[in-house]
N, C-alpha and C positions, 0 to 999 in steps of 0.2 A: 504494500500500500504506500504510495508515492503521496504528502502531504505537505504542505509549506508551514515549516516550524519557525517559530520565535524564541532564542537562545537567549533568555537575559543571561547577564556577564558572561555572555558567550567568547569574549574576545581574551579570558581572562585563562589561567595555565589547564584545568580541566575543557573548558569551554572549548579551547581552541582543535582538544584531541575529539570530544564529545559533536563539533561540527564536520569534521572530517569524518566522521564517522557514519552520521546521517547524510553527507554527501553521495559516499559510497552508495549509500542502499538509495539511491533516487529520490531522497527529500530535496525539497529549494528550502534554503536556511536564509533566517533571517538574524543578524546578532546585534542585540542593544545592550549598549555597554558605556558604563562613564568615563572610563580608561583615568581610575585615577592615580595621581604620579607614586602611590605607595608600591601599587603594585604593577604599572605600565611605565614606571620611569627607564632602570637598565633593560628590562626583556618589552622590547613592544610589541604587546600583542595586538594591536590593528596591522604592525607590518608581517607578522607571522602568520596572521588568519588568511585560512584559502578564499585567492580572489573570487569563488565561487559564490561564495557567502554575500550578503549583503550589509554592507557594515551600518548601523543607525544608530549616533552619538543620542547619550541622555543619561537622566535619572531616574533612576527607581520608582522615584518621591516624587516624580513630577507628574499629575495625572495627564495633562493635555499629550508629553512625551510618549507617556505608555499606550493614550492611545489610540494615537499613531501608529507607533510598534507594531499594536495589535491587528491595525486592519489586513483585514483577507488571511490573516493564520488562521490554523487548521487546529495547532497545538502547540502548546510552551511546555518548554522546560527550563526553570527556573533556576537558575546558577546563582543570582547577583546577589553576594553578602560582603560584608567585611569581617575579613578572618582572624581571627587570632585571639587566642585564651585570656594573656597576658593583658595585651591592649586595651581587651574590653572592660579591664576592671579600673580603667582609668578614664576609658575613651569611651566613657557608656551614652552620653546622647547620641554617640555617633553612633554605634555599633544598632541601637537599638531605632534609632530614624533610620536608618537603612535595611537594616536585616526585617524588622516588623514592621513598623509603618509601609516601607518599602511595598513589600510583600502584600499588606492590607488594601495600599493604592489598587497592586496589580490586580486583585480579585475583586476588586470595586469597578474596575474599566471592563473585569470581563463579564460584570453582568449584563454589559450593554454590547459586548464582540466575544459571544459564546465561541469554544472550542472546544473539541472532541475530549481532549486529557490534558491534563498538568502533572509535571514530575517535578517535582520540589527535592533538592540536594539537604538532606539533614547530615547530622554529623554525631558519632559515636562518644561525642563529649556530651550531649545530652544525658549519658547513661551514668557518668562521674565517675565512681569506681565503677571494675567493671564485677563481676558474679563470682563470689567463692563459695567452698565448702568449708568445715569445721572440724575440728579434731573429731566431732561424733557424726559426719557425713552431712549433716545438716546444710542445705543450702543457706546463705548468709544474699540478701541485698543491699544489705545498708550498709556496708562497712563503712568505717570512718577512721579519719587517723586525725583526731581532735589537737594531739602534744606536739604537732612537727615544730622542728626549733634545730639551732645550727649545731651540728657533730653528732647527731643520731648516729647509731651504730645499729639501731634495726629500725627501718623505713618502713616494712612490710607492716599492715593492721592486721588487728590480733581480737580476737572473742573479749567477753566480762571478764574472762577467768585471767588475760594473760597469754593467751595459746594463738600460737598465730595460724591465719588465717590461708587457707592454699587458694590461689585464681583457676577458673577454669572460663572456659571459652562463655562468651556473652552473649545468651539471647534475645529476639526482640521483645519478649514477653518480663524483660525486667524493669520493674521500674523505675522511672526515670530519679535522677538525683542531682538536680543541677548548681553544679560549682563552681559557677563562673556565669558572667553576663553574657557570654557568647552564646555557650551550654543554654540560657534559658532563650535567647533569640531565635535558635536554631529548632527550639521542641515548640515554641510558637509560630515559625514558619509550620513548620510539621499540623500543627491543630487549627490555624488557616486554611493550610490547604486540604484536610478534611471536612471540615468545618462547612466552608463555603462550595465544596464540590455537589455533595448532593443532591441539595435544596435548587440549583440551578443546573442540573444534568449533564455536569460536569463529570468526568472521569478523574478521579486523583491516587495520587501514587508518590510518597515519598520513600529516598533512598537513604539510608544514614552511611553514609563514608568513613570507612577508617584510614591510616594512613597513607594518603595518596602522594605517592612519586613516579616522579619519571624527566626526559629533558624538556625545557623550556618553562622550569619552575623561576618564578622572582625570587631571583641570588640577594637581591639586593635589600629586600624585604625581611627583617630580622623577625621577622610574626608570621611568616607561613612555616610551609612543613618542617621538621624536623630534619629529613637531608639536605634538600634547600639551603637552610642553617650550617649546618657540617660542611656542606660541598663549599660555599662562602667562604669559610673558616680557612678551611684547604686551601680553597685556591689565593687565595690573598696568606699565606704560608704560617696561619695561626692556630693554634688546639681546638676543634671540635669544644665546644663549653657543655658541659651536662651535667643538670642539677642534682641533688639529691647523690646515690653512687651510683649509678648507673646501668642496675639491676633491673631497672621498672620498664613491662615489657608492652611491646606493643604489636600490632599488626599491618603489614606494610602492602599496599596492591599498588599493582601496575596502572598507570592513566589509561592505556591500552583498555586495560580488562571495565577501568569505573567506565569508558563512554563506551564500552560495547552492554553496560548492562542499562544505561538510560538510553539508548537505542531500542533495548530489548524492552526495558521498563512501558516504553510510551507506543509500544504497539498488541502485548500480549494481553489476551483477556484477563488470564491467570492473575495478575498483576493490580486491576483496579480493587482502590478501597484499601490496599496491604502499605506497611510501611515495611521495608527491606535494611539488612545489613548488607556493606559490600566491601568485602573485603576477604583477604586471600586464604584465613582459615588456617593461617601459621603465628606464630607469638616468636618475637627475639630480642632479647633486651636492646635497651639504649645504648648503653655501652659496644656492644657487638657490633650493632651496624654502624658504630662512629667507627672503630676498628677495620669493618670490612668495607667500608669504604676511602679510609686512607689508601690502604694497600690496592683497592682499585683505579685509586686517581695517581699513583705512584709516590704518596708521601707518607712512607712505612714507619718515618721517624718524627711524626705528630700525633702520639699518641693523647687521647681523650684527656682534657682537662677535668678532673671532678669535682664538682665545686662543695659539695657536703652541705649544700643548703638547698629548703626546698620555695618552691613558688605557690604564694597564695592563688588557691584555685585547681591549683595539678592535682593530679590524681595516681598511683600508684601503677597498677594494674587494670587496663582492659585490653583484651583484644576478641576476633569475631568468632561468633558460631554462624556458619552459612547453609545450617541445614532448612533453612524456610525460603532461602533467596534461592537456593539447588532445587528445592520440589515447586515454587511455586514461577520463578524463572527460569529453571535450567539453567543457572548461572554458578559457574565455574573459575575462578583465576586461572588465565593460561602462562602466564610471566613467569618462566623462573626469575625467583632473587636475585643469583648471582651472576646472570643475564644482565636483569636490569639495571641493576650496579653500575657493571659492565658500560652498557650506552647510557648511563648517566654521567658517567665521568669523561666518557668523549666526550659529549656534547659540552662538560662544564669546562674542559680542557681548552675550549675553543673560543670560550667567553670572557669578561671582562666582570667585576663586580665589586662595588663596595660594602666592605665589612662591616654594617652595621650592631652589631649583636651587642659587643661592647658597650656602646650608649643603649641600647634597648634595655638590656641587665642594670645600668645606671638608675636609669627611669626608674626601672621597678623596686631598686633599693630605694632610692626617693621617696617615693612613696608609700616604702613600708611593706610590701606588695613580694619581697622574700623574705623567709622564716630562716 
């Protein structure tokens, strides 16, 4: 089924893999995007986006903008947020006029420019910690680590009693526990775009993302992904930074894999009404992958800076369970890790970037904002 979609922040580092992708299978793409300098200053993505696409400058927030956007689409899928954990606990008018206003605008324009489906991009920091069990098997979802403070020698949350706590893979059926302003923007996108689909015969479908990499991430941007970060670190010849020791594990998918499942997301019956995890369905701590990718980018002798404090808002342990996004999409991670590594550090090889991380970390001392 060939449909003309509208990409908010389509121009932006998933958007850009996620329009290529609906090219492929015969959609006409339409992408609106504010391209702002945080994250379109060193990588731009209006020059990156395939000139297939349609590129339409704008805000989220701006209704008359959106809709325009919207005329003659078929179907959105909805990318446009501002990222980042950290940021948001400082940068909350902004995060939250963009990520939820934003959002509210969009599904306000489309009562008047109905489309087929909307896929809304959520994010696996809604979940905060992610699922354990308990010395007596017991599933646990509320864990918490109330005492974090600088020289901890055990990071890990622990039961009443003292006993600590094992992570196991995270479903969507856990409840949410939001620890961070982004975390709660992001499960408000999520209840939007349920919300509002319904009642107006809308088709909705959000995806919660776990940690997305691949090339053509913003180096320069000290508040997107985790490699991103690292690969920055590296190439401007500085230590990978990582909080806390470096043991808190996460789950890492290929951009490849997240725009082949909101391709899949925004055409499968299976799919309407469901919120998905997407992600590769492996756990490897922080420390490991700042390691395996020095040694990928060829600088063996940067090993991970650790800083032994943690950041207000992080969260110890999640990573995904993909057995609802496998039965109800067919959806699989095809990337091996050490593949993608691999052509990430080409592509960073070949790049330019400034090191921000250092004053990001500032900031957040600043303000109180690490423990």
């Amino acid at each position: 089924m060939s449909e003309r979609i509208l990409v908010t922040g389509g121009a932006g580092f998933i958007g850009r893999f996620v329009v290529e992708e609906l090219l492929r299978r015969g959609n006409s793409v339409r992408v609106f995007d504010s391209l702002i300098p945080q994250v379109h200053g060193a990588v731009n993505g209006s020059k990156m986006l395939n000139k297939e696409a349609e590129l339409v400058r704008g805000d989220v927030r701006d209704d008359d903008a959106v809709s325009r956007a919207l005329d003659g689409v078929d179907s959105v899928i909805h990318l446009a947020a501002e990222v980042g954990v950290g940021q948001s606990m400082y940068e909350v008018e902004r995060y939250t006029s963009t990520n939820d206003v934003g959002t509210a605008v969009l599904f306000e324009k489309l009562i008047d420019h109905r489309v087929r489906r909307v896929v809304t991009a959520s994010s696996m920091s809604i979940y905060g910690e992610g699922l354990y069990t308990d010395a007596d098997g017991d599933t646990v979802e509320d864990a918490d680590r109330p005492n974090l403070r600088d020289g901890l020698t055990q990071w890990d949350p622990t039961d009443a009693q003292g006993r600590l706590l094992t992570p196991m893979a995270t479903p969507e059926w856990k409840r949410p526990a939001l620890s961070s302003i982004y975390a709660l923007n992001k499960y408000v996108q999520e209840r939007i775009t349920h919300i509002m689909g319904a009642p107006y015969g809308i088709e909705s479908v959000c995806l919660r993302l776990f940690n997305v990499y691949g090339p053509g991430q913003a180096l320069s941007n000290p508040y997107t992904g985790v490699l991103a970060i690292f690969a920055s670190r590296l190439l401007n010849g500085q230590q990978p930074m990582i909080f806390e020791d470096g043991e808190q594990r996460r789950d890492f998918v290929h951009v490849t894999d997240v725009a082949r499942a909101f391709a899949d997301a925004l055409v499968l019956p299976e799919a309407v009404g469901g919120t998905f995890n997407i992600g590769s369905g492996h756990h490897r701590s922080v420390r490991e992958v700042g390691v395996e990718l020095a040694r990928a980018m060829g600088k063996n002798d940067l090993e991970p800076e650790i800083v032994g404090k943690a950041r207000i808002g992080d969260i110890r342990h999640c990573f995904c369970d993909t057995a609802l996004s496998e039965q109800r999409l067919g959806f699989r991670a095809r990337q091996d890790f050490g593949e993608g590594l691999a052509e990430l550090a080409g592509w960073v090889a070949q790049q330019t970037a400034t090191d921000n991380v250092a004053a990001a970390r500032a900031e957040l001392d600043r303000r109180g904002l690490v423990a």
